[in-house]
C-alpha positions in Angstrom: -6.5 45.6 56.4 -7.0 43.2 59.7 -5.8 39.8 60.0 -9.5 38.8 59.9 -10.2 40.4 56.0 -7.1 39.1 55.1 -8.3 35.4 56.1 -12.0 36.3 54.9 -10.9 37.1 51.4 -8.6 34.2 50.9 -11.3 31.8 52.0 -13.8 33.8 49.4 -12.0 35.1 46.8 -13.9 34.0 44.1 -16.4 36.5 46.1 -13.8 38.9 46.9 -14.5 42.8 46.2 -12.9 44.2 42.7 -13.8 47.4 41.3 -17.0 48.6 39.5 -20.9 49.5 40.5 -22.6 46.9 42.1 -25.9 48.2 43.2 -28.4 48.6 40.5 -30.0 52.4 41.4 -31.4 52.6 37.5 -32.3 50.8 34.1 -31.8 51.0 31.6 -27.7 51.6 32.7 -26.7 54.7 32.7 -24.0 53.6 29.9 -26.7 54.1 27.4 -27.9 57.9 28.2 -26.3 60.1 25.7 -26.1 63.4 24.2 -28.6 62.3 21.6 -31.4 62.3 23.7 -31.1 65.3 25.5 -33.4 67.2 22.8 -36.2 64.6 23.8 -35.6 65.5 27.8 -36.6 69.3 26.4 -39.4 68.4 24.5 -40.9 66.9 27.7 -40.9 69.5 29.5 -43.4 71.5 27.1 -45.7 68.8 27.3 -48.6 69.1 30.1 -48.1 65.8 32.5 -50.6 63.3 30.9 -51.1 62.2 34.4 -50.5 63.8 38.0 -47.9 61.4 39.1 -45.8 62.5 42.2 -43.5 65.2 41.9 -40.3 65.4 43.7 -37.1 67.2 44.0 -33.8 66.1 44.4 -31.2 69.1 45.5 -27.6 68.0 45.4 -25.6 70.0 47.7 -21.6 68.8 46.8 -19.4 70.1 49.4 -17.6 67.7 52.0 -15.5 68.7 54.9 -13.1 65.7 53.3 -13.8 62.9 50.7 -14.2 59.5 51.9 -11.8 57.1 50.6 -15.2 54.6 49.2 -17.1 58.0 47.6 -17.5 57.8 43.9 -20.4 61.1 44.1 -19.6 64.9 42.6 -18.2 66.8 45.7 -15.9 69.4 46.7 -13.2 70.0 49.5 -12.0 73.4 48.1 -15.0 75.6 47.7 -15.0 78.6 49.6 -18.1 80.8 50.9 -18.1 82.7 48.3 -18.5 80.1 46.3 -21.1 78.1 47.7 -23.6 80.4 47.9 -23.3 81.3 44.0 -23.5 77.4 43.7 -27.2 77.5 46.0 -28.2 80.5 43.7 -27.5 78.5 40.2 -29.7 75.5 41.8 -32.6 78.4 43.1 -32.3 79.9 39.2 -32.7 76.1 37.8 -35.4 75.8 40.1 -37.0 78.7 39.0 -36.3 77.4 35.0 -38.2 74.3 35.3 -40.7 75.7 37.4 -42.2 77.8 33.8 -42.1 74.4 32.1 -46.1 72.9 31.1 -44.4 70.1 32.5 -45.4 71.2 36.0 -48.8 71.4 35.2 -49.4 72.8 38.5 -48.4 70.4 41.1 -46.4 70.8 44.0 -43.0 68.9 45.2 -44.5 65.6 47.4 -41.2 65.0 48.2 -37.8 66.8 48.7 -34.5 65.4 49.1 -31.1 67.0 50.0 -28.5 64.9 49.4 -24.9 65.5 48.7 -22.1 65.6 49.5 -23.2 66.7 52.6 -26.4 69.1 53.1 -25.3 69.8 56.6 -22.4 71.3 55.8 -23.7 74.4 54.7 -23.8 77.6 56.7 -27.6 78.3 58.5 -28.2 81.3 56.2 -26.9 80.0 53.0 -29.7 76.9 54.4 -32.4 79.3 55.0 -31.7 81.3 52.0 -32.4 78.1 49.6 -35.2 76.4 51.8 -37.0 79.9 51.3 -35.9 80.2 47.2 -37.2 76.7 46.4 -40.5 77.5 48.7 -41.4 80.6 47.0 -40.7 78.8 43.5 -42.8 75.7 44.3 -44.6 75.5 47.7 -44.4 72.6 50.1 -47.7 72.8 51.6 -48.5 69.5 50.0 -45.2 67.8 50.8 -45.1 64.9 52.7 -41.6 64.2 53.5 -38.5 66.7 53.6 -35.2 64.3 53.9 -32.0 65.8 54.7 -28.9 64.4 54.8 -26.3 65.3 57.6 -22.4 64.5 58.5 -22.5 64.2 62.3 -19.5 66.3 62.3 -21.4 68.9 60.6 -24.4 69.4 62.9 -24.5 71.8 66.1 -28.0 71.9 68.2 -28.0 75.3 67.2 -27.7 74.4 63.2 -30.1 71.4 63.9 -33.0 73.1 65.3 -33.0 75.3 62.2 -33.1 72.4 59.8 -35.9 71.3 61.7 -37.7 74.3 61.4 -36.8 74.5 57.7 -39.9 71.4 57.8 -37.4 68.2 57.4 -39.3 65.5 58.8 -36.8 62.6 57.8 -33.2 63.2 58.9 -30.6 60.8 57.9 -27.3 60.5 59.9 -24.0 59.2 57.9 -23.0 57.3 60.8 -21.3 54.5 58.9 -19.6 53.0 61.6 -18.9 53.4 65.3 -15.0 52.7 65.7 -12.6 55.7 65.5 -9.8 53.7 63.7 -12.4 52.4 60.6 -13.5 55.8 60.4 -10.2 57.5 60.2 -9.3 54.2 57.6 -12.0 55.2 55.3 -11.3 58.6 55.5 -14.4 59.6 57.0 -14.8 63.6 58.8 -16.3 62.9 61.7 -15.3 60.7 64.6 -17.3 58.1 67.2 -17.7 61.3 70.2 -19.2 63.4 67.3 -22.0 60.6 66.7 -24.1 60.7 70.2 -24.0 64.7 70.2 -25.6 64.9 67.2 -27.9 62.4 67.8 -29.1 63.5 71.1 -29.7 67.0 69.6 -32.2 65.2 67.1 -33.7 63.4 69.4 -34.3 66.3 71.5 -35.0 68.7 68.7 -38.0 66.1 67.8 -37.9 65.3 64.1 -40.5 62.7 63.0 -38.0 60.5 61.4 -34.3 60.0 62.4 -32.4 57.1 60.0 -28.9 56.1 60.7 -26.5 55.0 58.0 -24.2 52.2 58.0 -22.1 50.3 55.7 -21.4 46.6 56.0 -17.6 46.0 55.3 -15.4 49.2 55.1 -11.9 48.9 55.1 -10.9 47.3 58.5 -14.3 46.0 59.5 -14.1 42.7 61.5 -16.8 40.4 63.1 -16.4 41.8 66.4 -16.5 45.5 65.2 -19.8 45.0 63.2 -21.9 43.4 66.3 -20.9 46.3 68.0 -21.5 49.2 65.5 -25.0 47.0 65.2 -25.4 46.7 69.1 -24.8 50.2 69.5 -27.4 51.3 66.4 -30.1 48.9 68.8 -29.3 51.3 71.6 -29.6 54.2 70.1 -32.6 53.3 68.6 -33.3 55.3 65.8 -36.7 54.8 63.4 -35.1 53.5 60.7 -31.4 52.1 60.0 -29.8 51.8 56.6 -27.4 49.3 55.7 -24.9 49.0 52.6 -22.8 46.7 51.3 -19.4 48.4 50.7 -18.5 48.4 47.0 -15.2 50.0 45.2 -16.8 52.0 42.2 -14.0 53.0 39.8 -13.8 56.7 40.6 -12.9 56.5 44.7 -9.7 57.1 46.2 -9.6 53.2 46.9 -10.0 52.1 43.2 -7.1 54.6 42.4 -4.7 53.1 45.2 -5.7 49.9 43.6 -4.7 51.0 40.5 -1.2 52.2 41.7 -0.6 48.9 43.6 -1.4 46.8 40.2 -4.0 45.2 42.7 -7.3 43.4 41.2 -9.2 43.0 44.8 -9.8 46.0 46.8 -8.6 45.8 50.8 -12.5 45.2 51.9 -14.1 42.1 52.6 -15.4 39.5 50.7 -19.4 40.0 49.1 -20.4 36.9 51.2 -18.8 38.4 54.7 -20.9 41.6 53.9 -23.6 39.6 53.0 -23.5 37.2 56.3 -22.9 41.0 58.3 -26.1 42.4 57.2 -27.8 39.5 57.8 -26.9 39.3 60.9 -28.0 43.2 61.5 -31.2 42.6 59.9 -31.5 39.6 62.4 -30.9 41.4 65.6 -32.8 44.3 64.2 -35.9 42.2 64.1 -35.5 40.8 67.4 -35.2 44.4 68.8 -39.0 45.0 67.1 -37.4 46.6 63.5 -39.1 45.1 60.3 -37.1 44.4 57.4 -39.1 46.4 54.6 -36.2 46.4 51.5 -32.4 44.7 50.5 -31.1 48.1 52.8 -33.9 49.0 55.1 -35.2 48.1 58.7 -37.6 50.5 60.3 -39.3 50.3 64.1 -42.5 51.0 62.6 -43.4 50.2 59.1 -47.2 52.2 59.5 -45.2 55.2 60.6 -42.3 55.2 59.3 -41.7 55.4 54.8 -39.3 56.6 52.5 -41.5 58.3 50.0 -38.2 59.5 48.0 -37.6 55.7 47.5 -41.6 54.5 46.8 -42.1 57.0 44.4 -39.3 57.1 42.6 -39.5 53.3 42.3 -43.5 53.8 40.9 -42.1 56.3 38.3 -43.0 59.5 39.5 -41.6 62.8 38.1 -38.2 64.0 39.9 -36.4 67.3 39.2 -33.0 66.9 40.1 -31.1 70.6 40.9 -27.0 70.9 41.1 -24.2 69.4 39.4 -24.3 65.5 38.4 -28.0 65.5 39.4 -30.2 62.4 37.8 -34.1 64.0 37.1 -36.7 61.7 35.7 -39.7 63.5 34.0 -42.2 61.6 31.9 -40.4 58.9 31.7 -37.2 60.4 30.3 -34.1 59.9 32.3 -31.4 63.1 32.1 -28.2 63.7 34.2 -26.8 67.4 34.6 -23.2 68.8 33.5 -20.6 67.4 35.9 -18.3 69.9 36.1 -19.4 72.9 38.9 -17.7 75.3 36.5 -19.9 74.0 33.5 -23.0 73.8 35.5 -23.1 77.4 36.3 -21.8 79.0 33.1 -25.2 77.2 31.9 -27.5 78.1 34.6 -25.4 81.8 34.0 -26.9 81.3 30.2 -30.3 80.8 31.0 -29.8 76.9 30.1 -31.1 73.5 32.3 -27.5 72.5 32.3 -28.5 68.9 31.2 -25.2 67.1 29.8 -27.2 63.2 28.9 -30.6 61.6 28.9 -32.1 58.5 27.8 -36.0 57.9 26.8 -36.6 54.5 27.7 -39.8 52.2 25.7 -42.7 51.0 27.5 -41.0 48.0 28.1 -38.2 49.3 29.4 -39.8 51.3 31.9 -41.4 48.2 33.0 -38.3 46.5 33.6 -37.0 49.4 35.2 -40.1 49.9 37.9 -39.8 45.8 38.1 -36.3 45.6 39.1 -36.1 48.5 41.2 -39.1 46.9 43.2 -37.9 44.1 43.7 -35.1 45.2 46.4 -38.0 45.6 48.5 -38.5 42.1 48.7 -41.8 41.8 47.0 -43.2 42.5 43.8 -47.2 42.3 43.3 -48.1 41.0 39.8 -51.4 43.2 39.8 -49.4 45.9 40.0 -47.3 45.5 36.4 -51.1 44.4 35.1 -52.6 47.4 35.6 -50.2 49.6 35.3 -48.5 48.3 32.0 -51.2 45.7 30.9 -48.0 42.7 31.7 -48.0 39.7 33.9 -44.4 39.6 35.2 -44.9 36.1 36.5 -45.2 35.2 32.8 -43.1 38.1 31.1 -40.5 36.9 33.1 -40.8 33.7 33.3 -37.6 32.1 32.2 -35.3 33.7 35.4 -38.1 33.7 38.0 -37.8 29.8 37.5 -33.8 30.1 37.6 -33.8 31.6 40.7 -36.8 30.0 42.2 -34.8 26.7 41.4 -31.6 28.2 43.0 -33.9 29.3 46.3 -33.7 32.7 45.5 -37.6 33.6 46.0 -40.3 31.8 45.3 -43.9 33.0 44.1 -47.4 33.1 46.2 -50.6 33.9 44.6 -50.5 37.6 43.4 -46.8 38.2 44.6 -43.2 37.3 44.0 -41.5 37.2 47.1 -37.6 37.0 47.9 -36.1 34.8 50.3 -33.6 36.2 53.2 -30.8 35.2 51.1 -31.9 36.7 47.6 -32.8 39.6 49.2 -29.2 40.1 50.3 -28.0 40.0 47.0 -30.9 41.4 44.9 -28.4 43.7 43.2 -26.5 40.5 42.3 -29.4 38.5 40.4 -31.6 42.1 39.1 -29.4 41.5 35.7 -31.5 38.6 34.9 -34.0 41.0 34.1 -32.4 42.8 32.0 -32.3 42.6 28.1 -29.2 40.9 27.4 -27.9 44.1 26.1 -27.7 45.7 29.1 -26.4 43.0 31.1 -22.6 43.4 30.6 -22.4 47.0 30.4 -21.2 49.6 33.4 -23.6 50.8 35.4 -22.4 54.3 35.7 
């Protein structure tokens, strides 16, 4: 840790970084899905969709050159060949499981996501050979986005030209930082020469959307670094930029130090440095013609340029989740998959949807859930929750819109409630006001 974190979280520490989930991705937590429900998440799926809502699928491909010190997904280091590709053909087979389901109902994927782990790391064929599976299973003609995530490390023109042709249209670059030493600190594969060559390739290679990834306050991050990694990101100039706040969930390699050391706050910056970092990104983004469009997100053209995996999900549309840990959403029943690769194939081997927990929220839950989620865009339309759940949020939620109105966290403008700069920075902070009180103390994971 520099001289400069050090300083930061003395100054802060009542804001300094300790262990545990910080950004809200779900609600009801996932502490409540159990075992219970999984016979509800079945019964769903023999049920015709009582509406056509968007369906999309998630594939989770969860093998990593190395694991980043920060990572707290389901990935592997130690899989060989061999082993990979009988892990592509359990996800094809569960693809091909749900796929017979009334749940379907005949719709096709809007949008697909590959997400990992890292997607790029797999070989061409073993790329080809589960693009063309899922295709056959459920065509894409209808789908609107293809996103694909890729370790700059990973990518060769060669390998990216295929992915192209595969139909991604949104590629998203793990970048995290430009500086060779914060990279290597973090544990990070690749390295700062690695970034431009795989960038130019896409660039070249023409994909309709290319996002870069970064993360505001990984181990060793200073001032000076950040306004570079940022100035760098402007010059690059990518269609969208992603930005997170670096947080020490309890199953990383830096928790586990922590633990060892007897330490309570992790070696990263304080929440209000990461905070004052991304505003300062989102600033110079905006001057360099990007529009802040979400608590993460700033995108050169907002007409152009969307995140359907994000939108839809966060309107409550059907997601089939394929691979080990994956999180599905179908009718409004959450489920997770086994997490143990071992486990998940003996299922899939079985002719079982390896599905380990699930939750069913109630109407009112689902609510809260679409509310909250919605909110880290900066803006949530009241007509919206009207029409959709027959609920006025300006008056459901009274009580903390008026706490943090009066604390100058957002304010409210006819049909919208709209987030200041500030709130929006720490959305994930203030969401548990939402919540029932229930579900305010309990672990997000």
């Amino acid at each position: 840790m520099t001289a400069e974190a050090k300083i930061d979280i003395t100054r802060d520490e009542e804001e300094s970084t300790r262990a545990g989930n910080y950004f809200v991705s779900n609600y009801p937590p996932y502490s409540f899905w159990n075992a219970e429900h999984v016979a509800h998440a079945h019964e769903v799926f023999n049920r015709p969709p009582a509406r056509l809502s968007p369906l999309g699928i998630y594939v989770h491909i969860p093998f990593c050159r190395k694991r980043c010190h920060f990572c707290y997904y389901k990935v592997y280091t130690d899989k060989n060949a061999s082993e990979v590709q009988g892990y592509i053909d359990s996800a094809i087979r569960e693809l091909e499981i749900y796929a017979a389901k009334p749940f379907i109902g005949g719709r096709k994927p809007t949008f697909i996501y590959f997400g990992g782990g890292t997607p790029s790391y797999i070989s061409t064929t073993q790329l080809g050979h589960l693009v063309e599976s899922m295709q056959r299973i459920l065509p894409w003609d209808q789908a609107e986005e293809v996103a694909f995530e890729c370790e700059p490390g990973t990518i060769t023109e060669g390998k990216m030209r295929i992915i192209r042709e595969l139909g991604v249209t949104r590629l998203s670059l793990g970048i995290e930082n430009f500086n060779d030493e914060i990279l290597k600190a973090n544990g990070r594969a690749h390295l700062s020469k690695e970034i431009g060559r795989a960038y130019e390739a896409a660039r070249a290679i023409g994909f309709p959307q290319i996002n870069i990834d970064l993360i505001s306050g990984m181990v060793g991050e200073t001032d000076e670094n950040w306004r570079d990694c940022v100035r760098k990101t402007i010059e690059l100039s990518p269609d969208s930029v992603t930005i997170y706040q670096m947080e020490i969930p309890y199953n990383t390699t830096i928790f586990k130090e922590m633990k060892i050391m007897g330490q309570d706050i992790a070696p990263v910056a304080s929440w209000k440095s990461k905070r004052d970092w991304v505003k300062y990104a989102f600033s110079e983004f905006e001057k360099a013609g990007y529009t802040v469009c979400s608590a993460y997100t700033a995108v050169k053209d907002p007409k152009r340029t969307k995140f359907l995996y994000r939108d839809m999900l966060w309107e409550g549309a059907d997601m089939i989740g394929l691979g080990v840990s994956s999180f599905s959403h179908v009718q409004g029943t959450h489920f997770q998959n086994a997490h143990e690769f071992e486990e998940y194939r003996a299922m899939i081997d079985r002719g079982e949807l390896p599905i380990y927990r699930a939750l069913t929220p109630t109407d009112d839950e689902r609510m809260v859930r679409e509310f909250v989620l919605q909110m880290k865009l900066g803006h949530v339309t009241r007509r919206y929750f009207s029409d959709k759940f027959g609920i006025d949020p300006a008056i459901r939620f009274s009580e903390p819109l008026a706490k943090l109105a009066g604390e100058g966290w957002l304010r409210q403008e006819s049909d919208e409630i709209l987030l200041s700069r500030d709130g929006l920075l720490q959305v994930d902070r203030l969401l548990p006001e939402f919540f029932d009180p229930k579900h305010r103390v309990a672990r997000r994971v």
